[in-house]
C-alpha positions in Angstrom: -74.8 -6.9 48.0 -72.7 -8.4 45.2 -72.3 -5.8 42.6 -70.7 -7.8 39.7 -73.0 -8.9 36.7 -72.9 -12.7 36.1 -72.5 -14.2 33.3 -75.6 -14.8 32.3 -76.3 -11.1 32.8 -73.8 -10.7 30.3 -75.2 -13.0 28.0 -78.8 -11.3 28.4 -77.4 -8.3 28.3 -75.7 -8.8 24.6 -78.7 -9.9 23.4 -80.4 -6.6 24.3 -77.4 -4.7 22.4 -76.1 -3.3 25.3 -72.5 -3.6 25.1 -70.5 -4.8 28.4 -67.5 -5.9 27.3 -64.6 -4.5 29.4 -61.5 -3.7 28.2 -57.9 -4.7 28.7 -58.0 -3.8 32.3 -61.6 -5.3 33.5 -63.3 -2.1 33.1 -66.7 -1.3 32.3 -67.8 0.2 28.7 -68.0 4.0 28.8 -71.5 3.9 28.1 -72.7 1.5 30.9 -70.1 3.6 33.5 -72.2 6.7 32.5 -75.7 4.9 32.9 -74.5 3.6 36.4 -73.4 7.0 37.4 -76.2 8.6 36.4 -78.7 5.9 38.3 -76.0 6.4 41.6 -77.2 10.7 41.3 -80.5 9.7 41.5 -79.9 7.4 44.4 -77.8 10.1 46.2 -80.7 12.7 45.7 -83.2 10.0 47.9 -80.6 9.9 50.3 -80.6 12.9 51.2 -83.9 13.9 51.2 -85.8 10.7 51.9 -87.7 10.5 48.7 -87.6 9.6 45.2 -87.3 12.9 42.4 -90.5 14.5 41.6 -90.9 16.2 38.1 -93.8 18.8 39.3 -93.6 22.2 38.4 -92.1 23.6 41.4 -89.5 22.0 42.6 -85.9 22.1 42.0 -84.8 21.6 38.1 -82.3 19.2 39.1 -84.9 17.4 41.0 -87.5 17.4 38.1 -84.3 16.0 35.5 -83.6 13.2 38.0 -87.1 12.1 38.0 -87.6 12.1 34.2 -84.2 10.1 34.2 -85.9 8.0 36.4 -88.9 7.3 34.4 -86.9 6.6 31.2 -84.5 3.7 33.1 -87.8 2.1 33.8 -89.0 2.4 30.6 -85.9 0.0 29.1 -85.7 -3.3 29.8 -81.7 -3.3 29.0 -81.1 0.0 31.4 -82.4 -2.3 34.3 -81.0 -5.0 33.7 -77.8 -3.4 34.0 -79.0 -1.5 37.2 -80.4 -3.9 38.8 -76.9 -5.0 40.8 -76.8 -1.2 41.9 -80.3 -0.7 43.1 -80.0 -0.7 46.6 -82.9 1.4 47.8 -85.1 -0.5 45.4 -86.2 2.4 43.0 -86.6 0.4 39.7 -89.1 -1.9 41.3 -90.5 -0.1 43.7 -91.3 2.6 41.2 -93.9 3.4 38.4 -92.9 5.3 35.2 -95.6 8.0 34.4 -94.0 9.2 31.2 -92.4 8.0 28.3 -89.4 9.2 27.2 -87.9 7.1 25.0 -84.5 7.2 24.9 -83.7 10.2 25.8 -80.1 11.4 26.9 -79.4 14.0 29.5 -79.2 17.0 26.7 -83.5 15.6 25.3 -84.3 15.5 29.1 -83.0 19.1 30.2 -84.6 20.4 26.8 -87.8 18.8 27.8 -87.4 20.4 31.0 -87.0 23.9 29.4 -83.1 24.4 30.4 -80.5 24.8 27.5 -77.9 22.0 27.6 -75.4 24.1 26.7 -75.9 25.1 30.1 -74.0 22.3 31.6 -70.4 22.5 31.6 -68.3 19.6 29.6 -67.5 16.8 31.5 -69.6 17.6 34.4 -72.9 16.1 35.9 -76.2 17.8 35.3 -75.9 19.9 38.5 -72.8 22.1 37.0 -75.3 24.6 35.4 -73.4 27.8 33.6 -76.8 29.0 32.6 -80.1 28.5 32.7 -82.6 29.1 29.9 -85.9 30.3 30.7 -88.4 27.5 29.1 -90.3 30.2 28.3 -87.8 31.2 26.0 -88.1 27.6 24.8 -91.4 27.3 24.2 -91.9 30.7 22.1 -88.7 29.8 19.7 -90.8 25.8 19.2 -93.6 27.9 18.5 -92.1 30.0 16.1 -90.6 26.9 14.4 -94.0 25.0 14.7 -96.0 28.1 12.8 -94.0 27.8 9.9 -95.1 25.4 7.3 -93.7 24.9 3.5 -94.0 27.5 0.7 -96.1 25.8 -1.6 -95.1 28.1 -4.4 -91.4 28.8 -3.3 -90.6 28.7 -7.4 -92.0 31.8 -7.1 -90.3 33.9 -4.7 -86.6 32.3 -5.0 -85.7 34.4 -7.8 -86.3 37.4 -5.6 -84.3 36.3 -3.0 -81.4 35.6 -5.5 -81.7 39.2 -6.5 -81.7 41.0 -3.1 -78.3 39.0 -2.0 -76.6 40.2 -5.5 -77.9 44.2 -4.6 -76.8 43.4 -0.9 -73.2 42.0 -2.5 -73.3 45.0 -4.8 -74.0 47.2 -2.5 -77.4 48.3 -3.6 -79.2 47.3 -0.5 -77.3 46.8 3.0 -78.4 45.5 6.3 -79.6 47.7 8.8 -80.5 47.4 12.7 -83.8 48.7 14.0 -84.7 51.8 15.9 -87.7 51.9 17.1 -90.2 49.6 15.9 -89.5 47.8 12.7 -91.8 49.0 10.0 -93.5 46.3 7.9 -94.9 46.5 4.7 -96.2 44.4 1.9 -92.8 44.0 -0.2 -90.0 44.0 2.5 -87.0 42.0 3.6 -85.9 40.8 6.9 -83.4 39.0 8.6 -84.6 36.9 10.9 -82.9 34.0 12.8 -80.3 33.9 10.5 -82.9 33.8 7.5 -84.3 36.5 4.7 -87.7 37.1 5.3 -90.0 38.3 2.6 -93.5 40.5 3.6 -95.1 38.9 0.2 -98.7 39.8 1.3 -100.4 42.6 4.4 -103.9 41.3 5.1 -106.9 43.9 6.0 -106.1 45.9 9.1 -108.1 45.2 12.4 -107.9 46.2 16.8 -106.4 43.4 18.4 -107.4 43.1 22.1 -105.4 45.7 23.5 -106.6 48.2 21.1 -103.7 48.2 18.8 -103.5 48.3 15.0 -102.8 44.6 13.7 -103.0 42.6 10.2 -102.4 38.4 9.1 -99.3 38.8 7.3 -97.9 35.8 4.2 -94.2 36.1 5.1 -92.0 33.5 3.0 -88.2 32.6 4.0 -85.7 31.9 2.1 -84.8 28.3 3.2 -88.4 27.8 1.3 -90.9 27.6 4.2 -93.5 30.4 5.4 -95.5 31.9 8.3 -98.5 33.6 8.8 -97.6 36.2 11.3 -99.2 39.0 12.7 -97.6 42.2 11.8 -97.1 42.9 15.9 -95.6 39.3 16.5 -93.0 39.9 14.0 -92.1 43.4 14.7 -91.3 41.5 18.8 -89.6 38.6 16.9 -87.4 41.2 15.1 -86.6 43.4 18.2 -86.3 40.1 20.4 -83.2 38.3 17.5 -80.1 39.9 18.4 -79.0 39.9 15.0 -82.5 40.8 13.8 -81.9 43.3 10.4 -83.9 45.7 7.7 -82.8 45.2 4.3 -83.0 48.8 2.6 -84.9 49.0 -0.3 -82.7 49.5 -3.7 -85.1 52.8 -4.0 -83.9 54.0 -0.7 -81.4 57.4 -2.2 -77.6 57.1 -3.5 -75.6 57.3 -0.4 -74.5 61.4 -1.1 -77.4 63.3 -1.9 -79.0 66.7 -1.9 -82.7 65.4 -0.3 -82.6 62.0 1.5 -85.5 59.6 1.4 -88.3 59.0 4.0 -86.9 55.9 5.3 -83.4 57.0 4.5 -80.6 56.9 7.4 -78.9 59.9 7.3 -75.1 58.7 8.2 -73.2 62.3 8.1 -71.2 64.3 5.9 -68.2 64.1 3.4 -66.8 67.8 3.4 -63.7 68.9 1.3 -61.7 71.7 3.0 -59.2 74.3 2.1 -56.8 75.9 4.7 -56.2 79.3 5.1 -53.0 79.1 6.7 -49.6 81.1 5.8 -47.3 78.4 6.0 -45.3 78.0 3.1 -46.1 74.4 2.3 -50.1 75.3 2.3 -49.2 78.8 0.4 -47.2 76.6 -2.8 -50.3 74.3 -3.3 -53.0 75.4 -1.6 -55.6 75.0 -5.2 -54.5 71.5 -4.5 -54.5 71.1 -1.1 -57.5 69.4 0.9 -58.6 67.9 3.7 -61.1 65.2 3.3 -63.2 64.2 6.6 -66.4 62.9 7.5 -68.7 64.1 10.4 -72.3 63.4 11.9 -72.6 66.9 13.0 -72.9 70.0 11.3 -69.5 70.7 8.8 -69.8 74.6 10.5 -69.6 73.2 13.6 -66.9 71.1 13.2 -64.5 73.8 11.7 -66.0 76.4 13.9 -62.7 76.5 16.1 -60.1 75.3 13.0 -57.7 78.1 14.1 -57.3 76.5 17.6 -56.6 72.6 16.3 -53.7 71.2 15.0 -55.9 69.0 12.7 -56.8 72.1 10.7 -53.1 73.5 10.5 -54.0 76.0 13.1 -55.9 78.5 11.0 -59.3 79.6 9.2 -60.3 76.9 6.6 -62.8 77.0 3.6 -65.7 74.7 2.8 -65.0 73.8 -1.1 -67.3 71.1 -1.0 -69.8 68.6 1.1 -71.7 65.3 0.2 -74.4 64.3 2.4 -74.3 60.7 3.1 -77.0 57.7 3.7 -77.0 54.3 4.9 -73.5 53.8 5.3 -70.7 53.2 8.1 -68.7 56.8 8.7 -65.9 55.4 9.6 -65.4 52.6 7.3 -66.1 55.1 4.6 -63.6 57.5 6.0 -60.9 54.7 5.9 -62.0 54.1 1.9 -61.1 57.7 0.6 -58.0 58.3 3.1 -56.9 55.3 1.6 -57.9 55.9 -2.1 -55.8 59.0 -1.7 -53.0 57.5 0.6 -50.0 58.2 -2.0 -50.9 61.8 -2.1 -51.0 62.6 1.6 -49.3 65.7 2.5 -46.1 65.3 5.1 -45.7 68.1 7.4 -45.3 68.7 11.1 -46.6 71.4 12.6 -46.6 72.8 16.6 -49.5 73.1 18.7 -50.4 75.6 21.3 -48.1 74.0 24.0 -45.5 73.6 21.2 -45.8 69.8 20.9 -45.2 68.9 17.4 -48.7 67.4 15.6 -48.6 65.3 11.9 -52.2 65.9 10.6 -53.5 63.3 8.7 -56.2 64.1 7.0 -55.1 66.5 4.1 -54.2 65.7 0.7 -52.3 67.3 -2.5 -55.4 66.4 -4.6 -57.3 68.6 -6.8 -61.7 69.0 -6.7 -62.0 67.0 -9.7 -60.1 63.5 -8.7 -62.4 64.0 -5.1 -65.6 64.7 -6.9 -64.6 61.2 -8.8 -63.7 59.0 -6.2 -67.0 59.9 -4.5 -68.6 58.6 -7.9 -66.9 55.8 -8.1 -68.1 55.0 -4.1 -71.5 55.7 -5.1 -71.6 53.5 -8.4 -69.4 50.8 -6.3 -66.2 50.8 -8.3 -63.8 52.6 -6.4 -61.8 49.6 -5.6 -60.8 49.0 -8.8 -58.8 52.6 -9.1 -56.1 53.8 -7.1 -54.9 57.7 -6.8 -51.8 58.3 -9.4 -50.0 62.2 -7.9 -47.9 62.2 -11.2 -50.8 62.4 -12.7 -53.1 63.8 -10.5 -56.4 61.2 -11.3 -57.9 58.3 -10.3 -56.5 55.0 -12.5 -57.3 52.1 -12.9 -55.6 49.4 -10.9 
């Protein structure tokens, strides 16, 4: 069979918009190459098994995608024109389309097929799969999309959001992943999807089906649409996004505290130490001389062997002083006040039980009252506009 298009196919061709113009070296578009590899799969597939492509549930997906290919090249008049040369076993007359897809590409037809295109590796045909996503999966996050409709009243509620991104950039609220069940109430926030979510109303209480506490909730995003989830629906939607978040509440408790909230995370404690230790560096300054650390455990605990770590200068140490701590990263908070008090950081070198030499780094030549203010100025936010001065043993500004 003669496998050239005339040129009167050409001319029909043109007239469909389908462009078949080769270039410099008599080859073939890229776009009609592509459509006549992707017929030449299909033919494959009923050469090896005798048949054309079925999309029933059931059979293999790269079976179903070939038969939805199949059913949108009949569908368009230009796609067989251009076929027809190559249709040696007869499949675009021989055939009758049951759908209509349109013009779909590969990435529509695998989507209406319930796999993620992403799933197919660049520059490879359809049956390089990396992944496969469930069209389960699929279908929930269309649902999800489909429930939501647009806030009416947006007006209303943007100024809110406005005001919880300004706390969260203040530090006022933060972002916080869920343990447990996320607790929803009328009034909080959300991320969801990459979205704030607002509870703006809790409807009347009922027993689902199962037996389980439930209520209609109003919940309004901040790209100005809205959903009327039940309260369990979003607590799996929030547990089921990765990067699902609590916003804290502004009410939530100062991050050092004496009596934490309810809904408080307890992060640790900052405690302030004084060594008891006869070396003559510690005995010159030792009104002045602290270590600052922060730990999730008990501060007696942690010390309880001082005499026996390197850390602790070998010997007994006082507590002068402890901060309890909420909502807020240990570490990264640790880093913030041995850097704050960087320039004051004692230099000594002292030998461990096996005589290796040790260079602790967590005490300072700072007095009570420039630590008691540079945990204020975390609290209140400002710390990074001061900087430790020794000469003048304070906090300045920068």
């Amino acid at each position: 069979m003669d496998n050239k298009l005339t040129s009167d196919d050409d001319d029909l061709l043109a007239a469909l918009g389908v462009d078949v113009e080769a270039d410099a070296g008599g080859r073939r578009s890229t776009g009609v190459e592509r459509l006549i590899a992707g017929f030449r799969e299909i033919e494959s597939f009923v050469d090896r098994n005798g048949r054309p492509p079925s999309r029933e549930p059931g059979h293999d997906i790269f079976e179903r995608m070939y038969a939805v290919r199949l059913a949108s090249l009949l569908r368009q008049d230009d796609c067989r024109v251009v076929l027809k040369p190559f249709d040696r076993l007869g499949l675009l007359s021989g055939a009758t389309a049951t759908i209509d897809p349109g013009t779909l590409d590969d990435d529509d037809l695998l989507a209406e097929l319930g796999v993620d295109a992403d799933a197919i590796a660049p520059d490879e045909d359809i049956t390089a799969l990396r992944h496969v996503r469930p069209a389960a999966d699929k279908k929930a996050a269309a649902e999800e999309v489909a429930n939501r409709r647009k806030c009416e009243d947006f007006e209303t509620f943007r100024p809110l959001f406005e005001q919880v991104q300004a706390e969260i950039d203040a530090g006022i609220r933060s972002t916080r992943i869920f343990e447990g069940n996320p607790e929803i109430a009328e009034g909080r926030y959300f991320v969801l999807f990459g979205q704030k979510a607002y509870v703006a109303t809790v409807g009347e209480p009922f027993k689902n089906d199962h037996g389980y506490t439930d209520a209609r909730l109003r919940v309004i995003f901040d790209n100005g649409t809205e959903s009327n989830y039940l309260m369990r629906s979003l607590q799996r939607a929030l547990q089921k996004d990765e990067l699902g978040r609590r916003i804290t509440e502004p009410s939530a408790g100062p991050l050092f505290a004496d009596e934490s909230e309810p809904e408080d995370l307890e992060s640790g404690t900052v405690y302030v130490l004084r060594s008891q230790s006869d070396h003559v560096m510690v005995t010159a300054n030792r009104e002045i001389l602290h270590k600052i650390g922060v730990t999730g455990g008990s501060v007696e605990r942690r010390v309880a062997n001082a005499k026996l770590d390197p850390t602790f200068l070998l010997a007994d140490v006082e507590v002068v002083a402890t901060y309890r701590l909420f909502n807020i990263n240990r570490t990264k908070l640790e880093n913030i006040i041995h850097r704050v008090f960087g320039p004051a950081r004692l230099d000594i070198t002292i030998k461990d039980r096996f005589d290796n030499p040790v260079v602790p780094r967590e005490w300072f030549l700072v007095p009570l009252q420039a630590i008691d203010e540079a945990i204020d100025r975390i609290k209140d936010g400002t710390i990074g506009e001061y900087v430790y001065e020794p000469a003048q043993a304070r906090l300045v500004e920068k």
